[in-house]
C-alpha positions in Angstrom: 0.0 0.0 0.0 2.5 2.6 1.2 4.6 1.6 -2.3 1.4 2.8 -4.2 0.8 5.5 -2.6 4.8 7.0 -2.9 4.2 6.2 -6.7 1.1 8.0 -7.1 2.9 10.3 -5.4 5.8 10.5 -7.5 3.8 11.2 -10.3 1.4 13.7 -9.2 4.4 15.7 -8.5 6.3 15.3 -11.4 3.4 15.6 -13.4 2.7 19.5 -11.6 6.0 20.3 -12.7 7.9 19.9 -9.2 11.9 19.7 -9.6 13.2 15.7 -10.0 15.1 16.0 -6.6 12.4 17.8 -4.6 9.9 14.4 -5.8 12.4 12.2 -4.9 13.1 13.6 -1.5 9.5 13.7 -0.7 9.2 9.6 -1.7 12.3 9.1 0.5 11.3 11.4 3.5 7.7 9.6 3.5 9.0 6.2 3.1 11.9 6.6 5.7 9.1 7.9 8.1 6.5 5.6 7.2 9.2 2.8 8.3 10.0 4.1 11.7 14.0 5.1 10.1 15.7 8.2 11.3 15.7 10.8 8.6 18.9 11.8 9.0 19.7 8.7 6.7 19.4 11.0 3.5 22.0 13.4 4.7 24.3 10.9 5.2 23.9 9.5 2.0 24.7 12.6 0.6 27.8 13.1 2.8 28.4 10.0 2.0 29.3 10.9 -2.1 32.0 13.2 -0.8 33.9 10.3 -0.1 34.0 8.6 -3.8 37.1 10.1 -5.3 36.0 9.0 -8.8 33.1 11.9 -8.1 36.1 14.6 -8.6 36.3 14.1 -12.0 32.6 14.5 -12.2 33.2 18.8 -12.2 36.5 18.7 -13.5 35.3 17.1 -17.0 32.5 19.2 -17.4 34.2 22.5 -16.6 36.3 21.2 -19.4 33.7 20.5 -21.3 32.4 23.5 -21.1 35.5 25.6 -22.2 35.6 23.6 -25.1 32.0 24.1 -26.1 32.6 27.9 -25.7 35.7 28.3 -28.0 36.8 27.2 -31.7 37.9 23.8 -30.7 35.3 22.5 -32.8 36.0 24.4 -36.1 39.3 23.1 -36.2 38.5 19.6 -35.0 36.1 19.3 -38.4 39.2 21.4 -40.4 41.5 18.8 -39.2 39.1 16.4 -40.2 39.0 17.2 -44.1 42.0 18.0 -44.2 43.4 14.2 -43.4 40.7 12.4 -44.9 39.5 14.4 -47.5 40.8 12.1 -50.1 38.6 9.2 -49.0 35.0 8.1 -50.0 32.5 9.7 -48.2 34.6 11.5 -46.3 32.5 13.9 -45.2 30.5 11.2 -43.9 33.3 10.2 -41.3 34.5 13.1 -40.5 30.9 13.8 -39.0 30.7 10.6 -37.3 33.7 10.6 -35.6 34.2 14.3 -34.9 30.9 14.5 -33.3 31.2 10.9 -31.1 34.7 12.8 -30.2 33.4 16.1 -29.3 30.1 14.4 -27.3 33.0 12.1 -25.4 35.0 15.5 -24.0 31.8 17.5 -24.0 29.3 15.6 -22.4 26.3 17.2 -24.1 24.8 15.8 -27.4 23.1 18.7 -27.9 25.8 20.6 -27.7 27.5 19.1 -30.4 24.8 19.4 -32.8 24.6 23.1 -32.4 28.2 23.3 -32.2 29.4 21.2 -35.3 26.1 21.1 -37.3 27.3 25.1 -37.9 29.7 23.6 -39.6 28.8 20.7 -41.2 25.1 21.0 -42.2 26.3 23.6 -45.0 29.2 21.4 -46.1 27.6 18.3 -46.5 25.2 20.1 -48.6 28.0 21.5 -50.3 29.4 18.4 -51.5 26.2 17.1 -52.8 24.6 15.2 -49.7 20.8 16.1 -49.7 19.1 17.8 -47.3 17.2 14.7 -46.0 20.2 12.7 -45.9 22.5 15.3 -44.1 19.7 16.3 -41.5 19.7 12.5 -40.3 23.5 11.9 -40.4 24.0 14.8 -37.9 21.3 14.4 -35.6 22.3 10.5 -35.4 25.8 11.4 -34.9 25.6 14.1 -32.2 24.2 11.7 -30.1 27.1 9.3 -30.4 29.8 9.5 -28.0 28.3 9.1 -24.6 30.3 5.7 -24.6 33.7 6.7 -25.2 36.1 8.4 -22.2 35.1 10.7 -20.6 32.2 10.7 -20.4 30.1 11.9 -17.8 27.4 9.3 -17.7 29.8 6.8 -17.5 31.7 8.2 -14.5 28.0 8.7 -12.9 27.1 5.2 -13.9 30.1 3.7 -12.1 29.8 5.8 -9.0 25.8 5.0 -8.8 27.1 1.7 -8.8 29.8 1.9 -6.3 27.6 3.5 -3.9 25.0 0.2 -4.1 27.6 -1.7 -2.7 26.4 -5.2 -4.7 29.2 -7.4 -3.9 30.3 -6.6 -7.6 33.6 -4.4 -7.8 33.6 -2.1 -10.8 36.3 0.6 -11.7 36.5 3.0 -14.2 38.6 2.3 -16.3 37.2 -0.9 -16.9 33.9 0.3 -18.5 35.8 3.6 -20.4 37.7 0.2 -22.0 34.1 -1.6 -22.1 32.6 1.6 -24.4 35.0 1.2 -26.9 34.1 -1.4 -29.1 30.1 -0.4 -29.1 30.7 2.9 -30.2 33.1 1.6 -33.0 30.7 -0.7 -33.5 28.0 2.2 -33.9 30.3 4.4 -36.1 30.7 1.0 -38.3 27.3 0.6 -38.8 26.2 4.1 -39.7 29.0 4.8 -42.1 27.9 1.7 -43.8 24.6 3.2 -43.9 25.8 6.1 -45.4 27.9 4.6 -48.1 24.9 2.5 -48.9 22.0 5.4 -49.3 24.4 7.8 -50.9 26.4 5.1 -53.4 24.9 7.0 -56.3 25.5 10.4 -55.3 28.5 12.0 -56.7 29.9 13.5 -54.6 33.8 14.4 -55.8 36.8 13.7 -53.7 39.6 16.2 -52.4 43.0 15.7 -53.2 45.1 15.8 -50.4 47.1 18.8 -49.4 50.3 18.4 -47.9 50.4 22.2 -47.0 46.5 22.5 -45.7 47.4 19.4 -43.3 50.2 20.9 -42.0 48.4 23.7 -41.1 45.5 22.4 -39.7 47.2 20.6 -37.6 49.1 23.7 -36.1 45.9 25.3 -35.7 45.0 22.1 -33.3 48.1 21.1 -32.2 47.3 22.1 -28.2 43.9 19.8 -28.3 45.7 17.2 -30.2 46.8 15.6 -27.0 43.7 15.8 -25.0 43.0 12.6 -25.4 46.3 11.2 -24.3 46.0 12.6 -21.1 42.3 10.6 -20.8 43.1 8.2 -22.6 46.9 7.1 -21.9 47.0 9.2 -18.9 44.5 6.6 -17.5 45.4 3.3 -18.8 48.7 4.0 -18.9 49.0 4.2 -15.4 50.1 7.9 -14.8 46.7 9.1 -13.3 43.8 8.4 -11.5 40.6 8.9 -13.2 40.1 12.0 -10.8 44.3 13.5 -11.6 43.3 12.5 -15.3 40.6 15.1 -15.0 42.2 17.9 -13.2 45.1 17.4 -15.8 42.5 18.0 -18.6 40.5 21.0 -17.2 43.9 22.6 -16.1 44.9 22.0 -19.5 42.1 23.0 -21.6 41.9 26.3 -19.3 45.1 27.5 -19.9 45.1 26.4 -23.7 41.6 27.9 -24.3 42.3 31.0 -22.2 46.0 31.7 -22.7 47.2 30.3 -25.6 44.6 30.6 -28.0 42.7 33.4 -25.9 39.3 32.7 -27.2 37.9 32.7 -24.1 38.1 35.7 -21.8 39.3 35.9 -18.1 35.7 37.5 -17.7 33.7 35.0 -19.3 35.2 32.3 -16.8 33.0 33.3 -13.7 30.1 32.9 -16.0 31.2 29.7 -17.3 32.0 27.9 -14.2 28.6 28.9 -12.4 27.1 27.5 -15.6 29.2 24.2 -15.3 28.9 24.0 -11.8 25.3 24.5 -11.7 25.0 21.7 -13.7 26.9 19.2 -11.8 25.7 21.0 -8.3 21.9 19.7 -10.2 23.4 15.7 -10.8 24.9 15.6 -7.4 21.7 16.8 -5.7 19.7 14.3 -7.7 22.4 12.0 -7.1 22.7 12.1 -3.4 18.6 11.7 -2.6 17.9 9.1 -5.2 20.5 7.2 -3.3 18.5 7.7 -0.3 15.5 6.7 -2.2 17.2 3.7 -3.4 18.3 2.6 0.2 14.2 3.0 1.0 13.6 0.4 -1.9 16.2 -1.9 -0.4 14.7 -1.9 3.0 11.3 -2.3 1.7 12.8 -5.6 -0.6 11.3 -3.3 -3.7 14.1 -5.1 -5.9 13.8 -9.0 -4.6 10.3 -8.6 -5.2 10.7 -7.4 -8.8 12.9 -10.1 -9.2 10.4 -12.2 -8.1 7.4 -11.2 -10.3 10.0 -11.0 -13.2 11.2 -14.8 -12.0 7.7 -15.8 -12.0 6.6 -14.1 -15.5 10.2 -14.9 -17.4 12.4 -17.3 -16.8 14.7 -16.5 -20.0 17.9 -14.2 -19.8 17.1 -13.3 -23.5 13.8 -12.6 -22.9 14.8 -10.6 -19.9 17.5 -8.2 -21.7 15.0 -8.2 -24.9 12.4 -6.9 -22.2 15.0 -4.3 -20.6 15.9 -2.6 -24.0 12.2 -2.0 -24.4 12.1 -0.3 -21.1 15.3 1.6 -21.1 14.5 2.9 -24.7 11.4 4.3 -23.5 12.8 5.6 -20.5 15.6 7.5 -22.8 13.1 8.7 -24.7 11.5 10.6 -21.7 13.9 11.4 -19.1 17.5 12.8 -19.3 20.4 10.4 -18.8 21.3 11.5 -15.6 17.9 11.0 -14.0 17.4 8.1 -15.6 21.0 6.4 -14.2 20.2 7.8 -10.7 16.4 6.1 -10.9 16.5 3.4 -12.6 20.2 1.6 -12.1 19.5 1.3 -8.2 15.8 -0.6 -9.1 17.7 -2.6 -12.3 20.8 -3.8 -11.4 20.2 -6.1 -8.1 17.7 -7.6 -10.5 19.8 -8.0 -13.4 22.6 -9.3 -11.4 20.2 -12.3 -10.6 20.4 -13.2 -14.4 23.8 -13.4 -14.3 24.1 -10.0 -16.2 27.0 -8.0 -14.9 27.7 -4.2 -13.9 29.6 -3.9 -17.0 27.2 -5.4 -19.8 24.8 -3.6 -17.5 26.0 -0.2 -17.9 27.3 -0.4 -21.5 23.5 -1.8 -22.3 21.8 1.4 -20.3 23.6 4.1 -21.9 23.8 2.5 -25.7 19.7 2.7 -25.2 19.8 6.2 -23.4 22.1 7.4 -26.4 19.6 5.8 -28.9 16.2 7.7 -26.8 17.9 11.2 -28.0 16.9 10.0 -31.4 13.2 8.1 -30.1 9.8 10.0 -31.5 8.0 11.8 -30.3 10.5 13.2 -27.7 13.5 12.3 -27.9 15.4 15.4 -27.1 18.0 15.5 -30.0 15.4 16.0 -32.4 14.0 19.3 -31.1 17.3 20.8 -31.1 18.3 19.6 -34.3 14.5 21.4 -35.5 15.3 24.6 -33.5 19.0 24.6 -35.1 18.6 24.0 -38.5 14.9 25.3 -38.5 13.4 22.8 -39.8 10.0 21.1 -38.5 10.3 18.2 -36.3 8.2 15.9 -38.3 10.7 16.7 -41.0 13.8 15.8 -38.6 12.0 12.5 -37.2 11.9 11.3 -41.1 15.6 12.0 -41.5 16.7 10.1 -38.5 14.5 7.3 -38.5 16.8 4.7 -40.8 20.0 6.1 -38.7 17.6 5.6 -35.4 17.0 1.8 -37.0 20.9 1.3 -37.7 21.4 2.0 -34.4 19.0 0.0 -32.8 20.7 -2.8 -34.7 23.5 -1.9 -32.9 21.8 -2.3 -29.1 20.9 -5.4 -30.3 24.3 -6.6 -31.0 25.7 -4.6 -27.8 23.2 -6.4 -25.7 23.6 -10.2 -27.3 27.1 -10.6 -27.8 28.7 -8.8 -24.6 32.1 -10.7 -25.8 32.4 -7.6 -28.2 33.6 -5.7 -24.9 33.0 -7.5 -21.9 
């Protein structure tokens, strides 16, 4: 009864509009009280995030992200782009895919980058010969790409989320940044593939290499070029913590961004770091109540008993993971990917465990479907800012995603089946 009611109450709230964290404090508070259990639980649950160390990089990525968002990073990331592979089929094609799963990965925001790079190359896909529909899909489908390769944020929330359940299953960091690999390879793969295929009778003429116009493009990017070494080898190479990696990285891009190429002014930082912090100040919030929350649901045996009623009603691990794609595509179709990891992976996981599914096939599963419900009608959230940025009606936008939304889903499938391909 008192599960009903906190549900009904859940959604009466969020239905009126109430913040995510002020619902999910309410459907703690009540259930704590309900159960006799001192309140002062939730604080401590919140004190006790200051003690994950991974949760440092949590700011430290996104202030980076940020900075890079606000300056020119991206114009020469998709300059650098042409300029190496300009000579190749469809090279426009990749340079989209990867520079947008690239700048996502640093960034953090897939809307972001399609407001960011679809500036850029909207008009030269166009250019080139691409039509309209064709380069409308391509970069909605690709800005949403990326939230599996390091650093991401979701992934470092996923992982702490996880830490804090304290399952009995150890999981770092670094090995699901490793795990996220191979899927999103997997998803660049399959779209380029796409693209060859729908455009093989376009002709669209190739551009001769230039020595000279490499040269200088890489010049113009030569401090971002080894960003990703400091994630990337910093990490597996042992020099850094996941938390050093990302204080290496915002120091870094500060100084670059600020200093060096002085795009960014020392004014515009206060402004830029209340708007980054804000942001994470909002996750952590969220973060430290739905912990709470999820401690209420433990109590109260919410997840053996939805282990049980799934137990009783499927028996298959197949059927299971076929039934938690449905679910987690709907969910990413409706909820941001932060709310949704805080929610849902405390009520998921304990269960999935049970089918032998681990933290790791888990969390690579969650977020390929979270990254695929940007791109989910009617509201998946990439498609309104792709219609708001390139002005084009959102019926229009859906049309142009939808075979990139069904290459993709192939993709989950194969993420989801074959969990050798990382795991």
């Amino acid at each position: 009864m008192l599960l009903t009611v906190l549900a009904l109450l859940l959604v009466v709230l969020a239905i009126t509009g109430v913040p995510l964290f002020v619902v999910i404090a309410a459907a703690s508070l009540l259930g704590f009280a309900y159960s006799d259990v001192d309140l002062g639980v939730i604080a401590i649950e919140i004190y006790r995030l200051t003690e994950t160390p991974l949760l440092l990089a949590l700011p430290l990525f996104t202030f980076a992200g940020y900075l890079l968002s606000e300056s020119q990073t991206s114009h020469r990331l998709v300059n650098l782009s042409r300029c190496l592979l300009g000579w190749l089929p469809a090279e426009l094609v990749i340079v989209t895919l990867f520079s947008c799963a690239m700048f996502t990965a640093f960034t953090g925001a897939t809307g972001v980058t399609i407001v960011a790079l679809g500036a850029l190359l909207y008009p030269a896909l166009k250019e080139v010969g691409y039509n309209d529909r064709f380069s409308l899909g391509l970069i909605t489908s690709a800005g949403s790409l990326g939230l599996l390769l390091p650093p991401s944020l979701p992934m470092i929330l996923y992982v702490v989320v996880v830490q804090q359940l304290n399952l009995g299953e150890p999981l770092s960091i670094t090995r699901v940044f490793v795990a996220g690999i191979l899927p999103t390879l997997l998803m660049l793969f399959l779209l380029g593939l796409w693209s060859l295929w729908v455009t093989r009778r376009d002709v669209i003429p190739l551009k001769a290499f230039d020595r000279k116009e490499a040269w200088d493009a890489l010049k113009d990017a030569k401090w971002e070029l080894p960003l990703p070494i400091f994630v990337l080898g910093g990490i597996y190479g042992g020099l850094f913590a996941v938390s050093e990696a990302a204080a290496v990285t915002a120091l870094y891009v500060l100084v670059v961004e600020v200093f060096v190429y002085k795009e960014i002014k020392l004014t515009a930082l206060p402004r830029i770091m209340t708007e980054s912090m804000t942001v994470v100040g909002g996750i952590l919030l969220i973060l430290g109540v739905s912990l709470a929350f999820a401690n209420f649901l433990v109590d109260a045996e919410v997840p053996v008993k939805l282990f049980e009623w799934i137990q009783h009603h499927i028996s298959s691990k197949y059927t299971f993971l076929a039934l938690l794609n449905i679910v987690l595509l709907i969910l990413g179709a409706f909820l941001d990917i932060f709310s949704a990891l805080v929610i849902m992976v405390p009520l998921i996981l304990p269960v999935a465990l049970q089918y032998g599914i681990g933290p790791v096939h888990l969390g690579i599963i969650f977020l390929a479907n979270m990254q695929l419900g940007y791109l989910t009608p009617p509201v998946g959230i990439n498609l309104f800012i792709a219609s708001y940025r390139f002005d084009k009606p959102v019926e229009v936008i859906y049309k142009a995603t939808f075979p990139f939304l069904l290459m993709l889903l192939l993709a989950v499938l194969l993420i989801t089946y074959a969990p050798f391909l990382y795991y």
